[in-house]
N, C-alpha and C positions, 0 to 999 in steps of 0.2 A: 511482488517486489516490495524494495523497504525501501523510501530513501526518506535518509536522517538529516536536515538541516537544522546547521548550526548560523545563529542572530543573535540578535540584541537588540535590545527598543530605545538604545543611546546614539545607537552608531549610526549612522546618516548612510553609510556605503549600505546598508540592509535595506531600506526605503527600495531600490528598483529589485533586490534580488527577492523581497519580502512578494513585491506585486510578480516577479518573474516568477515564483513558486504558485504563486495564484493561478497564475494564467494556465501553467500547466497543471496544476490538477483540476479545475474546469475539465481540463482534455484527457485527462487518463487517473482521472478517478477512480474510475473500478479497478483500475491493472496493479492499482500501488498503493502504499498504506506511507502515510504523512506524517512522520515524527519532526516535531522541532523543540530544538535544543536552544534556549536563551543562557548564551554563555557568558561569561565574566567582560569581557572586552577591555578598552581604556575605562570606562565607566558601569559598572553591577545595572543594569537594571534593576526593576523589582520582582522580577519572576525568577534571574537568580538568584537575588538576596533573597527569596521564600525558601527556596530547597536547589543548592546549587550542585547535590550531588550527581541527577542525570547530565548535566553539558558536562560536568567535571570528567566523569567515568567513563563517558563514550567518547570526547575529544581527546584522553586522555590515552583510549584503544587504537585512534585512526590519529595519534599524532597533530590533532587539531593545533597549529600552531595562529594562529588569523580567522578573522573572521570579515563578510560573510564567506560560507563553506558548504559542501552538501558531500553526501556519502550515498553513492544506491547500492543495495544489495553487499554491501562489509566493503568489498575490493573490488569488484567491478568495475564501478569507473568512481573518480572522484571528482569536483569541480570547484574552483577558488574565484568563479566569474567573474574572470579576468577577460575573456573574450568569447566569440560566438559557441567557439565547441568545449567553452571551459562554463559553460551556465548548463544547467540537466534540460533535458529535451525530452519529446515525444516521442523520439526515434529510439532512443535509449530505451527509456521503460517499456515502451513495446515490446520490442526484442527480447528485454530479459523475463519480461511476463509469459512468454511465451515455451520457457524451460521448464520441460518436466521434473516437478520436485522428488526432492529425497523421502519425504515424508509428510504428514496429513496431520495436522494442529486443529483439537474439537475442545471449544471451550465452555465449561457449561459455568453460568452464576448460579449461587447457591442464595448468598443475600446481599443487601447492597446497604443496609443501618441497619445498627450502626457501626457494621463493620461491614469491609470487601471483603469476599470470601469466591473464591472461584474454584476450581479444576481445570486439570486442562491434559488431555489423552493424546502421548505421543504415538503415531502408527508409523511404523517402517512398511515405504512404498515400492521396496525393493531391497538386494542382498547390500549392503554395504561394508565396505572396510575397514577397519580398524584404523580411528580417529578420535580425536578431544570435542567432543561437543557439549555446548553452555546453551540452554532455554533460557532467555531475558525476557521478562515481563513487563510492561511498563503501563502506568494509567496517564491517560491525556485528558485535560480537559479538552473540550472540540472546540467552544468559544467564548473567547473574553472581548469584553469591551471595557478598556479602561483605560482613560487618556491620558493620566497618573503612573504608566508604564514604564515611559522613559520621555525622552525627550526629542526625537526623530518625525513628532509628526505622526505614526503609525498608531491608531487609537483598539486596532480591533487583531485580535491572536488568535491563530485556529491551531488546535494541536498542540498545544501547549504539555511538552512533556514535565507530570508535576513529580511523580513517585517510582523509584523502581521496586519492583515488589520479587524475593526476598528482601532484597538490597541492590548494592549496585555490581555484586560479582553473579548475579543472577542463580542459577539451578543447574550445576556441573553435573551432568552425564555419567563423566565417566569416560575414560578412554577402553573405547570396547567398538565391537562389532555392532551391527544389525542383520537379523533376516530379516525377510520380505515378511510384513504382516505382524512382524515383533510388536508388544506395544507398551508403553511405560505411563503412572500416572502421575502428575504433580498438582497437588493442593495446592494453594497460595491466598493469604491471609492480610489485609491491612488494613488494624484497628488501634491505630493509635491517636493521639489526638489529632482530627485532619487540620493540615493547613489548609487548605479551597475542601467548598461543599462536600460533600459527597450525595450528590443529588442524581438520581440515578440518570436523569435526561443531561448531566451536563459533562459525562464520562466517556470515554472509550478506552476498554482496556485492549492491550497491543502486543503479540505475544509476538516471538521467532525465534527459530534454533540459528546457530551460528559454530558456523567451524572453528575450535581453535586456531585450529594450524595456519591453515588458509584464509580465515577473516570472512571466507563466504558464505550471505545467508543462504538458508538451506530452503528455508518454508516460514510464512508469516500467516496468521489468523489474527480479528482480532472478535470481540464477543460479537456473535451474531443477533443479539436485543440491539446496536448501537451500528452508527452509521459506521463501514468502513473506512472512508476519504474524511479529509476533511470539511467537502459539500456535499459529498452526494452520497447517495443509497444504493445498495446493490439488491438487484432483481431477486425477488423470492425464486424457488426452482422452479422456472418454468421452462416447461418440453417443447424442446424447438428443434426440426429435425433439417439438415439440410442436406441435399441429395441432386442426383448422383455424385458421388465422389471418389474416385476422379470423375470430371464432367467435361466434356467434349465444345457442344452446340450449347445447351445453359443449363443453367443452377436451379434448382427448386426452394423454397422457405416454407414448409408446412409448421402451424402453431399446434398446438394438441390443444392450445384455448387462446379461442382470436382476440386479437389484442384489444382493447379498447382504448387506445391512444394511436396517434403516430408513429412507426417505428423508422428506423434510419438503416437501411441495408447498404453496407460498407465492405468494399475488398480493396486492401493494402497489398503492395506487396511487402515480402521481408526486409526491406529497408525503414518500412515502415510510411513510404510514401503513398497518400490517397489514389485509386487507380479509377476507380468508380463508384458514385454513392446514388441511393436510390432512395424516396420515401414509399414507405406502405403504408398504405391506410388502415383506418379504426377499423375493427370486425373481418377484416381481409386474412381469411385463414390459410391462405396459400397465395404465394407470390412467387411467377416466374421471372427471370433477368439473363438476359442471351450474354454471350460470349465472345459474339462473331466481333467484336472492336478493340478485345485483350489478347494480348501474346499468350501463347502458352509457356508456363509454368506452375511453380509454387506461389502459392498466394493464402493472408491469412481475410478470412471472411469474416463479418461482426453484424451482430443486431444489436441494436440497442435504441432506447426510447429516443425521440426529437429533440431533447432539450438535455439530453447525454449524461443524463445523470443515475441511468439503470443498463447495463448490460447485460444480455440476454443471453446471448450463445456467443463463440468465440473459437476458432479451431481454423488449421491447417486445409486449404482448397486446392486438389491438382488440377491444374487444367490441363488438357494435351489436342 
C-alpha cells in the first residue's frame, strides 16, 4: 500500500496529524510505504520552496485543495482529519495490504554518485485489460532534522518526498493490455545538480504503478538496500511455514531458521481487529497456539519480531 500525506512544517493544524502519521506507521510499517508531500499552504515551508514539484503534481492529481490531507492507495479512501474515521487508521491499510496485486515492481540500483541511476522490472501477475497505466518514481529522503523548517514546532521529517524521477508526469505505459508474466523494463536516471545529499544511507527510492482511469495503485516497491517505512525494516526472506490450513483444534509456526529474537504471533480478524497475540521465544523453532477460544472463521495471521518493526509471514487463516 501507498499512502501519500500531504503537510507543511508552517501549518499548526499538521502538528497532531504529523504525530497521527507517526503513530501509525510504528503499527503497519511493513504493510505501507510512507510518502509525504510538504505542500504550499498559507505559508511555503522550506522543503517546498527546495523543489515544489512533488506536493504540486500529486495534490494537483487527487484535487488536494487543504491541508493537512492523506491519500492511500490513489482512491481508496481519502482523509482531511477532520474526525475519527477521516484520520488513516490501521484498519484501513490492513485491509488494503492484504489485496492481491496486479503486478511485481523489482528494483535494482546501479549507482548512487554521482548520479541515481536505477531500473526497475515491471512483471504482469496476471491477464489484465486494456487500461492507461503511469510507473511514478519518487526519491525520499527517510530523515531530516531541522528546526529552520518551518515554524510549527515539528523539528524532525521522515519521508520527505524530494525528486520525482523522470519528472512529475512519471513513465506512461501505454494504454494497452497485459498477460500474465508480461514484463517491461524502465531505466531511470537523476544527475543533476542535487538539491539534499545524495548519500546513499539518507534515500529511499519509491516506485508504484498507478491507474489512469481509476487513480488506483496497482503495486508499490521501493529499493530493497533502503528501509521500506519510514522506521522500520522489512524481514530478509525468511521461511516461515504455518499449517494446517484450514485448522481446526490449532495452528502450527515452524521457522526453517529459529529466530534469535522474540517474535510476536498475531491473528486479526478482517476487520483488522486484534483477536489474539502470542510471544515466541528466541531459538523456538516451532510454536503451537490452540484454537479452542476463536470462532470460526477467516482470519488473517502475522509473525513479526517484538518490537514490530520486521515482518515475517503474513496470509489468510481458515479456521472451521
Amino acid at each position: 500500500s501507498v499512502l501519500e500525506y500531504f503537510t507543511n512544517a508552517n501549518n499548526s493544524d499538521c502538528v497532531d496529524s504529523d504525530t497521527a502519521i507517526m503513530e501509525i506507521m510504528n503499527e503497519v510499517a511493513a504493510d505501507v510505504i510512507d510518502i509525504q508531500y510538504h505542500a504550499r499552504g498559507d505559508v511555503p515551508d522550506k522543503f517546498f520552496n527546495d523543489n515544489n514539484v512533488p506536493a504540486n503534481s500529486r495534490g494537483t492529481i487527487y484535487g488536494v485543495t487543504g491541508i493537512p490531507y492523506a491519500v492511500l492507495d490513489g482512491n481508496i479512501m481519502t482523509y482531511d482529519f477532520s474526525g475519527t474515521r477521516k484520520t488513516p487508521n490501521v484498519e484501513d491499510i490492513r485491509q488494503r495490504s492484504l489485496k492481491d496485486p496486479d503486478f511485481d515492481l523489482t528494483i535494482t540500483a546501479t549507482e548512487f554518485t554521482p548520479a541515481l541511476k536505477f531500473t526497475i522490472e515491471i512483471k504482469a501477475l496476471r491477464d489484465l485489460e486494456r487500461s492507461d497505466r503511469t510507473l511514478y518514481a519518487i526519491v525520499l529522503q527517510k530523515r531530516i532534522e531541522d528546526p529552520t523548517a518551518g515554524t510549527n514546532g515539528i523539528n524532525v521529517f521522515r519521508h520527505v518526498a524530494r525528486k520525482m524521477l523522470p519528472g512529475a508526469a512519471g513513465t506512461y505505459l501505454g494504454s494497452r493490455e497485459w498477460s500474465e508474466g508480461e514484463t517491461e523494463n524502465a531505466t531511470l536516471t537523476y544527475d543533476e545538480l542535487p538539491i539534499f545529499p545524495l548519500a546513499k544511507d539518507s534515500l529511499t527510492i519509491a516506485v508504484f504503478m498507478q491507474d489512469d482511469e481509476t487513480g488506483e495503485i496497482l503495486q508499490a516497491e521501493t529499493n530493497p538496500q533502503f528501509v521500506v517505512s519510514t522506521f522500520d525494516e522489512l524481514a530478509s526472506q525468511s521461511r516461515v511455514f504455518v499449517y494446517p490450513n484450514p485448522a481446526r483444534d490449532l495452528v502450527n509456526v515452524y521457522f526453517e531458521e529459529s529466530p534469535t529474537e522474540q517474535m510476536q504471533f498475531t491473528l486479526y480478524d478482517l476487520s483488522g481487529k486484534m483477536v489474539i497475540t502470542d510471544v515466541i521465544q528466541p531459538w523456538q523453532q516451532q510454536f503451537s497456539r490452540t484454537l479452542d477460544d476463536v470462532e470460526q472463521g477467516m482470519y488473517i495471521v502475522e509473525i513479526r519480531n517484538l518490537n514490530k518493526t520486521r515482518v515475517l509471514y503474513r496470509d489468510k487463516l481458515l479456521h472451521y
